[in-house]
Each structure stands twice: as C-alpha cells, then as structure tokens.
N, C-alpha and C positions, 0 to 999 in steps of 0.2 A: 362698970357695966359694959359687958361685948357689945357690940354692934354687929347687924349682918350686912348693913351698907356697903355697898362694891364685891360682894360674895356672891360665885356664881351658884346657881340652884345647881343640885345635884341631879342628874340623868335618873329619870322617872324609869324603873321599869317595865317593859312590857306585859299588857295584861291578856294573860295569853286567852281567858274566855274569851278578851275580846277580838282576838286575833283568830282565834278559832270560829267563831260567830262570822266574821269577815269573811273568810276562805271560804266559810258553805256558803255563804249568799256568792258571792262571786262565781262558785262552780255550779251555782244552782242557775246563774246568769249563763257562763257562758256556753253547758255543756248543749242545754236545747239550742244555743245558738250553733257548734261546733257540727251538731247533729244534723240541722239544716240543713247545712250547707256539704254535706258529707254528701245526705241525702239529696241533695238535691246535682251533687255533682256526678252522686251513680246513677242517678234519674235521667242526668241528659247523657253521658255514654249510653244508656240503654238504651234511650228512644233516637241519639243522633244518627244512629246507620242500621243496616242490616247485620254486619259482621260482629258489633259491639253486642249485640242482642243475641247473637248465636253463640260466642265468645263469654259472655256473663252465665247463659243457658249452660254451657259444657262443663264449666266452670262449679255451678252450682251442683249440677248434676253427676257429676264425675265420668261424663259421659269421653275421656282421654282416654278411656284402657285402651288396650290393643283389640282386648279379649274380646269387648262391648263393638267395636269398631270393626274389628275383621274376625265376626264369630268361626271358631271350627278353623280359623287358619295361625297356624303356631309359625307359620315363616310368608313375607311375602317380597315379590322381586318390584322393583317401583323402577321405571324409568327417567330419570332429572335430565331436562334438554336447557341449555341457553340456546334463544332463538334472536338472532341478527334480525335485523333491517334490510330495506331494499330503498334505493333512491333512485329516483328521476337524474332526468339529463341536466338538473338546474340544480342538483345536491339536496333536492328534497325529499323529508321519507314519503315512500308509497305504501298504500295499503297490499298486503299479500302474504305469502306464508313465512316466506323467508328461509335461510339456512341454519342447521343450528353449529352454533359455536363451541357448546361443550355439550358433552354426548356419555352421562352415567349411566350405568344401570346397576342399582343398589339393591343388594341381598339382606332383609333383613330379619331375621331371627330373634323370635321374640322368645321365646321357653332359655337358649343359649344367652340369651342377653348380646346378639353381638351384630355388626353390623360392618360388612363385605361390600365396599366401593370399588367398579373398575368402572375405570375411566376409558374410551374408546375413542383415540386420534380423527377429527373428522373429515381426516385425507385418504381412511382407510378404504379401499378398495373393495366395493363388494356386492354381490347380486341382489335389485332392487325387484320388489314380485311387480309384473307388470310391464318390466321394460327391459331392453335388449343390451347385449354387454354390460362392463363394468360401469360402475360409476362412484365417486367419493361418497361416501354415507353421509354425508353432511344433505346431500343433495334430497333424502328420502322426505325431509321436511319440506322442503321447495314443490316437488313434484307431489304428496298425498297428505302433508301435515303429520301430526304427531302419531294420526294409526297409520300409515304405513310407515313411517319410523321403527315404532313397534314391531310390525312385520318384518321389517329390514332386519332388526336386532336379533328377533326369534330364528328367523331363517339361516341367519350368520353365525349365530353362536346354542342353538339348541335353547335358548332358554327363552321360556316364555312369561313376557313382564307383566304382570297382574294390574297393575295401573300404569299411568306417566303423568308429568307433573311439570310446563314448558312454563319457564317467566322470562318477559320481556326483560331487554337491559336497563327500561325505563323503571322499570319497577327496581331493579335492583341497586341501582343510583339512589333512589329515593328512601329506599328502607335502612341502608347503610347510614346513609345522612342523619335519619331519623336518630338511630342510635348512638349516633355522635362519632362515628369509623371505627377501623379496625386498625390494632396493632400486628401490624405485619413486617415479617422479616424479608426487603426487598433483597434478592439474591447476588442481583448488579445491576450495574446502571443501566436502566432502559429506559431509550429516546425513539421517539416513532411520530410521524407526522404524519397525517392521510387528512389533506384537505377536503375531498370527496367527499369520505365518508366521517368526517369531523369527529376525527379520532386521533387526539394529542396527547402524548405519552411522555413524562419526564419524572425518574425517580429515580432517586439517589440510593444506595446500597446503604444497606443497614435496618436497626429496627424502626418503624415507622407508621405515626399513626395520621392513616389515610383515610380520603374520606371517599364518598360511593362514587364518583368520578374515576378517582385516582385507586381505588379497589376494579373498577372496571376495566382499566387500562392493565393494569397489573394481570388480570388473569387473563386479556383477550391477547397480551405482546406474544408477536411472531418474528416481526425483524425490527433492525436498523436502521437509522437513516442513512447507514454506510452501505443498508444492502446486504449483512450480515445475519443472515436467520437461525433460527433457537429450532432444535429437535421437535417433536412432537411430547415427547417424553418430557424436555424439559419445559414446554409450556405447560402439562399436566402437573407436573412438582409443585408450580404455581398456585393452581390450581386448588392443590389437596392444602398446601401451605394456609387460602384463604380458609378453606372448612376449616382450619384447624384455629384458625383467629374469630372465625364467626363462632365456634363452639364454645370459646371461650370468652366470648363477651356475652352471648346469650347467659350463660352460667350464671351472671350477674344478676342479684338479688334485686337490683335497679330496673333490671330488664322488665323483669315480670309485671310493672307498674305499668310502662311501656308496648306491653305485648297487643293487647285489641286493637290501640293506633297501627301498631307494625301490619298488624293481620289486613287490617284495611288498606293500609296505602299499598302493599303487595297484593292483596286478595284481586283485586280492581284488572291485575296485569297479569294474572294466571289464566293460565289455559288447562286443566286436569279431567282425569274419568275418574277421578276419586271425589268422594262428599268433601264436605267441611269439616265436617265431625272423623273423619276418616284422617284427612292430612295432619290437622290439631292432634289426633294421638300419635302420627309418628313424629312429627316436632317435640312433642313431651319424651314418644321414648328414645327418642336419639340425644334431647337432652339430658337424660338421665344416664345413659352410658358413659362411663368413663374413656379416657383417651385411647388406653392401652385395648379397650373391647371393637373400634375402630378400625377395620384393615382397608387402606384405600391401596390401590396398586393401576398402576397404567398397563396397556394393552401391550405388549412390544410386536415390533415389525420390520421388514427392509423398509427403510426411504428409499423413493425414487424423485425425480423430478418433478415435483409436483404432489405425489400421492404416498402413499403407507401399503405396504402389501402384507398382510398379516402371515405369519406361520403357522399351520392349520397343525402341528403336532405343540406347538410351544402352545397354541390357542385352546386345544381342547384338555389340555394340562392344569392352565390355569382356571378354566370353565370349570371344571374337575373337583378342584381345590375348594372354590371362592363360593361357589353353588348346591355343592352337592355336602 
C-alpha cells in the first residue's frame, strides 16, 4: 500500500475566473480613486493662480494659433530686451528701468514657417528720439523703457516692432532652474568677478549642463578677470548658443507637463504690449519650428572704445534680407 506521507502537494493552479473577478474589483477600487486625485490635482493648478487658468483655458480652447492671436497678420516683428539692474551705493538693487543687456528684434513669419533673429550689440551707437547726440542703445531703456526702446529700434533700422517682450534676469534664473538647466556648449573658459554687481562667472569649456545662474552668467560674460574683453559679436554667439539649448530642451515631451508652472514663475517678471494668449502662440509656434527654419545673426560694426558704430550700408543689407 503507497503512502502519501512526506509527499509534497502539487502547485494548485490558478483559477483564472478568479483571478479575473479580482482585477475588476480592484480597477473598479482604484480607478475612481486615480480619478480623484487626477481630478482633483487639475482642480487646484486651475484655481491656484491666474496663469494656470488662462494656460488650461488656451489649452482647451486651442486658442495657440497665430491665426486666432494675431488675426489678418501673416508676419510680425516682436522686440525680446534683457533688462539689467541698478544698485545703490551699498550693492543693493534699486527700483528703476534699467539698461538692457540683450537687445532682439525677432521677424517672425508665420504663412513661411520661419523665424529671423537679429541680435543688436548694446554699445551700438545711435540716435535716441528725444535727446541730443549719440548714445549706446542700451541706454533707450534707462531713459523711456521698453516704448522708447522700440522707437529707438524703428528709428535706427526702418523697421517697426509690432510688440516687445522685456524679462527681468530674476525671472530668467528662475525658469531655467525650474527646468532642471540647460545643455550648453561653453566656448572657453570664462571667469569674471563683479562684486558690485554680484555677478560671479566661472565655467569651464565644453559641453555643460548649467543651471539658471550659470546660464546667466554665460550669456551676460564681456571680460576677464585679466581685463581681457570678448567682441560684441562674440558675446551674441553666446547668446544664439543658449536659444539653441533652450529650443531644445523646451522640445522635450517632459516640458510640456511643466509649462503652466514655467509660465508662472516667468509671467510674474515680464514686462510686454502683447496679451497672454498672444505670447503663448508665439512660444508654440517658435516651438514648432525646426532648427534649420531659425536664422539668428548678430548686427556687425567698428568697435571703438567703448561703443559699436554700425555701418549704415552693411546695416540696411541685412535689414533687407532678414525683414523684408
């Protein structure tokens, strides 16, 4: 007679009814749960700001076109300013207008698909409406803000900029971070110390991913702590260098999760004549362009000691080209 004594039981197998039975009550548990909380996490971006609610709104609405945004205009020129600080006698910032540090004016072409950056040196020499002799263009922000900027630009180059669009450096610090920095190819090594204006500069040549400080530093370097100064041209290469790492990080499928926060922490530090609904479509359609649809190009000029003197036949050449 066998015995089954010390005989292990055989692996029962699964019963798949009941296996199936399980999984719907469990998705039947967790989806209203998943859904909650989905809900309830678009619920509070909605209600937590203004921008998240105009940003979900644009969103829903597909209110991004160009078409819808700038009816009746198949091209428009947009002015992009970085606008410096001003400190007190003790290194503190003061409230005022300020200078600006980088000085675009963007041609962009929507029926063409293309978008025409020139970049304008802010030592450039040129006649401000209002005031006597030359003065650096940087200075038209100081003396009237960003509309006589704009008048500055129109006056000097023929072309007249449809909107402008001025963010603080604080804002720009902020948004980068936000995104986790940007992979950028430092050109060489730049060191720069400006206690004043607590502006500390140190990066090493190569590919590098930096964060909204050290992206700051990058695009504002002019010299050395030997005293050694970089062209105007080549602080602009820098320049074009970061659009071309922010284009490319924004591209990221990641970002887009991230974008309402972004809009906020920036929106807070803009200065524009353009809506919300207006800027949001040209952030989509400049997203949407490919690299090669991109032309940025810098202004050329004599240097002098001090300033940029443009060439009025090399200047209405490239006006010519980039605009028309």
């Amino acid at each position: 007679m066998r015995t089954t004594a010390g005989r292990e039981r055989a692996p029962q197998r699964p019963n798949r009814k009941r296996l199936s039975r399980t999984f719907r009550n469990t998705i039947m548990v967790v989806l209203p749960v998943f859904s909650l909380l989905l809900g309830s996490g678009l619920g509070f971006l909605y209600f937590s700001n203004e921008t998240m609610r105009q940003t979900i709104g644009i969103i829903i609405h597909r209110d991004y076109s160009t078409a819808k945004a700038f009816p009746g205009q198949s091209q428009i020129n947009v002015l992009l300013l970085g606008r410096d600080v001003d400190r007190d006698n003790r290194g503190q910032v003061v409230k005022t207008r300020g200078r600006t540090d980088t000085i675009i004016l963007a041609h962009l072409d929507f029926d063409n698909k293309t978008a025409n950056l020139l970049s304008i040196p802010r030592d450039t020499l040129v006649r401000i409406p209002g005031y006597r002799s030359r003065h650096k263009i940087n200075a038209a922000h100081a003396f009237g803000g960003p509309e006589l900027t704009a008048e500055t630009v129109e006056q000097f180059l023929g072309i007249h900029p449809d909107g402008f669009i001025v963010l603080d450096y604080e804002a720009f610090v902020k948004g980068i971070d936000y995104l986790g920095g940007l992979d950028i190819n430092v050109d060489k090594q730049l060191d720069y110390d400006d206690n004043w204006g607590q502006l500390h500069i140190h990066l090493k040549p190569g590919l590098r991913r930096l964060r909204g400080y050290d992206c700051m530093g990058f695009v504002r370097y002019r010299k050395s702590n030997d005293g050694h100064g970089d062209s105007d041209v080549e602080r602009i290469a820098r320049q074009h260098e970061f659009i071309r790492a922010a284009k490319q990080r924004l591209m990221r499928p990641s970002t887009m999760i991230k974008l309402p926060h972004l809009l906020h922490l920036v929106r807070s530090n803009v200065n524009s004549s353009l809506t919300y609904e207006q800027q949001c479509s040209l952030a989509y359609f400049l997203k949407k362009l490919p690299a090669e649809s991109i032309h940025a190009e810098p202004l050329p000029g004599q240097e002098g000691r001090g300033y940029v003197r443009a060439d009025e036949d090399t200047t209405r050449e490239i006006v010519q080209r980039m605009f028309y």
